[in-house]
C-alpha positions in Angstrom: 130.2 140.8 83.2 132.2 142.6 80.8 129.1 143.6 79.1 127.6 144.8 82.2 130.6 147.1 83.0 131.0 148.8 79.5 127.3 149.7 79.8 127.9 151.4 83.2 131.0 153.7 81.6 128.5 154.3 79.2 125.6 155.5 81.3 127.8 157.2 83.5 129.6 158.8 80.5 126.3 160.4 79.0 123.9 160.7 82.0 127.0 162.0 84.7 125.9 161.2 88.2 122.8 163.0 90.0 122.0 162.6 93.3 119.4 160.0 92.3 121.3 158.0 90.2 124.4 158.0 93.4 122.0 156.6 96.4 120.4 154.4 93.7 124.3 152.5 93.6 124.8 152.1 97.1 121.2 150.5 97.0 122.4 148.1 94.2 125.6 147.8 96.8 123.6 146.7 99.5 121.9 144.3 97.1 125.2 142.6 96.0 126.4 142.4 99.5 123.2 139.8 100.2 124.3 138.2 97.0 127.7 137.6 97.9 126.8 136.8 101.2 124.9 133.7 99.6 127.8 132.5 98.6 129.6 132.3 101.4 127.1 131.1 103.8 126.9 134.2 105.3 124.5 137.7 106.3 124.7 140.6 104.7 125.3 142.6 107.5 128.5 140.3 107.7 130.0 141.4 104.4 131.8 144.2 103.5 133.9 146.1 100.4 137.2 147.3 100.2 139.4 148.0 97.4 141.9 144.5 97.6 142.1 141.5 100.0 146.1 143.9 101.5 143.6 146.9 101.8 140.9 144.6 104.2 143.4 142.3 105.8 144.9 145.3 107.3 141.7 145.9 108.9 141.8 142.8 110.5 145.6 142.8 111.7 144.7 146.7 113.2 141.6 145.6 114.5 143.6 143.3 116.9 144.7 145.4 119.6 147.9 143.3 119.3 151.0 144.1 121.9 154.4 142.9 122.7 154.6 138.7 123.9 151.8 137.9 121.2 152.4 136.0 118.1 150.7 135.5 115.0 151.1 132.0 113.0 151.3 132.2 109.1 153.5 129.7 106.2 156.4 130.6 104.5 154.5 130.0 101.3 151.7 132.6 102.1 151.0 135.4 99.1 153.1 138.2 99.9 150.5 140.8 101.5 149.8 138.0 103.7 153.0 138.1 105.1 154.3 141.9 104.5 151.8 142.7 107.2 152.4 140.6 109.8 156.4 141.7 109.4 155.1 145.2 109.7 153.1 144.6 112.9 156.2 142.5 114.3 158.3 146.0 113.6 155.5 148.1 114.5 154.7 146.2 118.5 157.1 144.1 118.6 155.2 140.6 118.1 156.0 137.5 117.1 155.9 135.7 113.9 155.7 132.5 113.8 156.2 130.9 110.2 155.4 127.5 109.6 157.4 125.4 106.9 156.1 124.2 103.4 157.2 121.4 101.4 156.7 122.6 97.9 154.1 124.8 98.9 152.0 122.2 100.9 151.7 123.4 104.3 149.5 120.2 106.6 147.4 121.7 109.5 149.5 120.4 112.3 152.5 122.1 111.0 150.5 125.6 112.1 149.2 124.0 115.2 152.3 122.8 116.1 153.4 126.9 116.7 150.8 127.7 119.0 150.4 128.2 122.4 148.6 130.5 125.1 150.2 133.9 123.1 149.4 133.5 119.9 146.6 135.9 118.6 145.6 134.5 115.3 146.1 132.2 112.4 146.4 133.5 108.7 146.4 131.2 105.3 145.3 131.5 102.1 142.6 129.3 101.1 144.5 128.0 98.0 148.5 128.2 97.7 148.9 131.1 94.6 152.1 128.8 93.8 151.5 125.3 94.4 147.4 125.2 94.6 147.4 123.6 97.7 144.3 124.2 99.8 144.3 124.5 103.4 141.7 122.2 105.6 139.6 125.5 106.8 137.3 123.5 108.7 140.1 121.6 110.6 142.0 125.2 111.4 139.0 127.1 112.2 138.1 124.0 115.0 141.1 124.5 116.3 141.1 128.3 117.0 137.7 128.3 117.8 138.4 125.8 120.5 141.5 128.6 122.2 140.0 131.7 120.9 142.4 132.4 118.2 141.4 134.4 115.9 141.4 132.8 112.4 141.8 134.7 108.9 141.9 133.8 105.2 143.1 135.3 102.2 140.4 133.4 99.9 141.7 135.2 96.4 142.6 132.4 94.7 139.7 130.1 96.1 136.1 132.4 96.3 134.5 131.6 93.0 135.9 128.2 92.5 136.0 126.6 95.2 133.1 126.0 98.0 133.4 128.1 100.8 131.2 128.0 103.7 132.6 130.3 106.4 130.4 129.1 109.1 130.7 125.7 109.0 134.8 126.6 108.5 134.8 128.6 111.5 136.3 131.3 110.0 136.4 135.3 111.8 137.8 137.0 108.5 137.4 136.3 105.1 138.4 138.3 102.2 138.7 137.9 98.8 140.1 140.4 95.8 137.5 139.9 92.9 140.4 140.3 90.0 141.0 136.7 89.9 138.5 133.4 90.4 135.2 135.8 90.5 136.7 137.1 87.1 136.9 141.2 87.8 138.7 144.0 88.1 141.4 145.1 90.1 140.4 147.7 92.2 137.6 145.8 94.3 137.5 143.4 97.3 134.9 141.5 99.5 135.3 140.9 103.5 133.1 138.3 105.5 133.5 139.4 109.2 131.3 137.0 111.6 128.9 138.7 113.6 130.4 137.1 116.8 134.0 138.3 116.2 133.2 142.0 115.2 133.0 143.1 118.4 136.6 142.2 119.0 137.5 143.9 116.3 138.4 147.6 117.2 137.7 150.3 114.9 141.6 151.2 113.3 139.8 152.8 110.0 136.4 154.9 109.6 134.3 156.9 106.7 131.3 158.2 105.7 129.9 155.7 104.2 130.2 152.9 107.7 127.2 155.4 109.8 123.7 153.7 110.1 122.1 156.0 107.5 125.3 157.1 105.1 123.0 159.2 102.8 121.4 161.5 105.5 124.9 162.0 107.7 125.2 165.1 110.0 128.9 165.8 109.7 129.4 166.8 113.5 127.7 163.3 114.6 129.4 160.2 114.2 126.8 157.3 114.6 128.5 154.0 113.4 126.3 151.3 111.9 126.8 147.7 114.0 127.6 145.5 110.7 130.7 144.9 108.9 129.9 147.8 106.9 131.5 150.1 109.7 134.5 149.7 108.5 134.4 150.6 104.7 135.6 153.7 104.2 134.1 155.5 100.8 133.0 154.7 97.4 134.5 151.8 95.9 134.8 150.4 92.2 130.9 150.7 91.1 132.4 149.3 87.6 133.7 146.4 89.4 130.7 146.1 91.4 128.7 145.9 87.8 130.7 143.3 86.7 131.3 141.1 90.0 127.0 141.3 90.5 127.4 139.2 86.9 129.8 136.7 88.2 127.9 135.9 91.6 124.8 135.5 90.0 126.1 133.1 87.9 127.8 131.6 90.5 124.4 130.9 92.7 122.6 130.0 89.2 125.4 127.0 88.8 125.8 126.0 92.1 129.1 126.4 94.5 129.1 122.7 94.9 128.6 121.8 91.0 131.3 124.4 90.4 134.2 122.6 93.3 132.8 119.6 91.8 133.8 120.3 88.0 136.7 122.6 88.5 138.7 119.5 91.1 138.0 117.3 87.6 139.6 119.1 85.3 142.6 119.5 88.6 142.3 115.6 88.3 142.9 115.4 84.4 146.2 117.1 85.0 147.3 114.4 86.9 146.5 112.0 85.0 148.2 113.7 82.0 151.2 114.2 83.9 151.6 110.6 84.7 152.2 109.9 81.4 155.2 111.9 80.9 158.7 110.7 81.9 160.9 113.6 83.0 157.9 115.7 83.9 155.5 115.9 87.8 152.9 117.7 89.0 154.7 119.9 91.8 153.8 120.0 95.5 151.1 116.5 94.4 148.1 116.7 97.0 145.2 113.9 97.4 141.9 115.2 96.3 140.7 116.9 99.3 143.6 119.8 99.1 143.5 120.1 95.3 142.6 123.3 93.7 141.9 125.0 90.3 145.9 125.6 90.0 148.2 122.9 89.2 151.5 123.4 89.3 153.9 121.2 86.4 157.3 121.4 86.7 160.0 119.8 84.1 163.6 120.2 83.1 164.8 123.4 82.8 166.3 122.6 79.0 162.9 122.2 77.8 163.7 125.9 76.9 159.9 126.4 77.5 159.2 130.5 78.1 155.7 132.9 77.8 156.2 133.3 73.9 156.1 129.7 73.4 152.8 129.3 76.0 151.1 131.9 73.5 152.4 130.6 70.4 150.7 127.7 71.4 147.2 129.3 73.0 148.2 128.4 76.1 147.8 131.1 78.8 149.3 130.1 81.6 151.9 131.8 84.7 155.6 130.5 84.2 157.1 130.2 88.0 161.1 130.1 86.8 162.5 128.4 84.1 160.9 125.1 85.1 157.3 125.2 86.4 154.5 126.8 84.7 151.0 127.3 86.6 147.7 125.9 85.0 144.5 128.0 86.4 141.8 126.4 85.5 137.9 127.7 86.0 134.8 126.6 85.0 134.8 127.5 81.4 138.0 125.4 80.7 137.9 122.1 79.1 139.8 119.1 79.5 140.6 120.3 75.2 142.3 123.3 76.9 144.4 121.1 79.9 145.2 118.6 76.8 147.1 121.6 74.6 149.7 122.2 77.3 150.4 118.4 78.0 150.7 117.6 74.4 153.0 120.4 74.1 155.4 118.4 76.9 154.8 115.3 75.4 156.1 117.0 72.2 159.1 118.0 73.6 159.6 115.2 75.8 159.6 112.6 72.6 162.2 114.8 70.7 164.6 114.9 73.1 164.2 111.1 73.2 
């Protein structure tokens, strides 16, 4: 992937960017948007780009037509965007959010269902907790709101790549994912599944060039939407991202979304295992199997004096959370070699403070 997006600068560098070589991208765009719909389970014309999962979650949230007496459900847990929107729309109309509780980041279904009633407009999670690795039952929420017509949305950054998704068995009306993190990109580009069902519902809050039926023979005092979730993209979008993300899904379908879940949740369950061996150290927010994740979070006492410098010293690259938890992301090209450096680390510590 990052071989694919220095030759792009490259080309682009020497050649520039004729006409021909311009429609030719939004060709390969249209080609990429089949790909990733692939691996979701989902059409093409149910896919969409966008530059980040805050950029295409507000598409859903304004596509709502929400007003005064509704209420949306989210966790107090929830990646920030996730959130910062829904507080924006509750100052905005004057709705209500409704927030359910966590317990170390683990938020069960019925805690979400338990907020709900004949005013609430949608439920948003993330697929996977960014802090805990906790990952939501989709297919159990998605029942549920397809059952009252509640719209259901999911923030699927820290999932789409790793983990299995397959938005029509889940049920799911909106799915979006920012490519920077599990499907190993760039910042600067994002992917939206919108079922065919729910666009209609959807009103149109944001509009380009690039969303008419044919974008590269517009008539600027015509405006002639295309019917697919394209409508709602606005412009050009991060054709170096796009170079490298075509990389990472076609990898993705080569290994298999299943093979990938499968592999990933075994390296989740070696840090378990290693943590049970250590005294004054857990695994934080511990999940059975069917809500783990490629993050684990370990906690442990704070006078372990552990920080960033000493993660790197070691070859360890992992996200400190405080003083006392640090975040293991693991993906497919990690090894149970690279899980064992940071648990040997602890054990080191733990023994000489015996």
């Amino acid at each position: 992937a990052s071989q694919a997006m220095q030759e792009y600068i490259e080309r682009r560098h020497l050649n520039a960017l004729d006409v021909i070589s311009m429609s030719a991208q939004w060709d390969d765009l249209d080609i990429v948007r089949a790909k990733v719909g692939r691996m979701l389970n989902a059409k093409s014309a149910e896919i969409m780009f966008g530059s980040n999962v805050s950029e295409l979650m507000n598409i859903f949230a304004n596509g709502l037509d929400l007003k005064k007496g509704d209420n949306v459900v989210i966790y107090d847990s929830t990646y920030f965007s996730m959130s910062y929107i829904w507080f924006n729309k509750r100052e905005q109309l004057g709705i209500e959010v409704r927030i359910a509780e966590s317990d170390e980041g683990r938020t069960p279904c019925e805690k979400l269902f338990e907020l709900c009633d004949e005013n609430t407009r949608a439920i948003v999670v993330c697929h996977v907790d960014f802090g805990s690795g906790y990952r939501h039952d989709l297919a159990s929420i998605g029942s549920f709101c397809r059952e009252r017509d509640i719209a259901f949305a999911v923030d699927g950054t820290q999932a789409c790549g790793a983990m299995a998704v397959d938005v029509k068995k889940m049920n799911i009306d909106f799915y979006a994912a920012s490519t920077y993190k599990w499907l190993q990109g760039l910042l600067g580009l994002g992917i939206a599944f919108i079922d065919e069902d729910f666009m209609p519902k959807l009103s149109q809050s944001i509009i380009g060039w690039v969303g008419t039926v044919d974008k590269l023979h517009n008539d600027a005092m015509v405006l002639e939407l295309c019917d697919e979730a394209r409508k709602f993209e606005c412009g050009g979008i991060s054709f170096v991202a796009l170079e490298g993300l075509t990389r990472v899904v076609d990898n993705y379908l080569r290994l298999g979304a299943d093979d990938i879940e499968k592999y990933i949740l075994s390296l989740a369950d070696h840090c378990y295992e290693r943590a049970k061996e250590l005294k004054e150290c857990r695994v934080w927010g511990p999940v059975g199997r069917e809500n783990r994740s490629g993050i684990v979070t370990v906690a442990f006492p704070e006078s372990y004096g552990i920080t960033r410098e000493l993660l790197e010293a070691n070859q360890i690259n992992a996200m400190m959370q405080g003083t006392s938890r640090v975040r293991l992301a693991m993906h497919y090209y990690n090894s149970t070699e690279d899980i064992d450096r940071f648990f040997d680390l602890l054990r080191s510590i733990e023994k000489a403070r015996a």
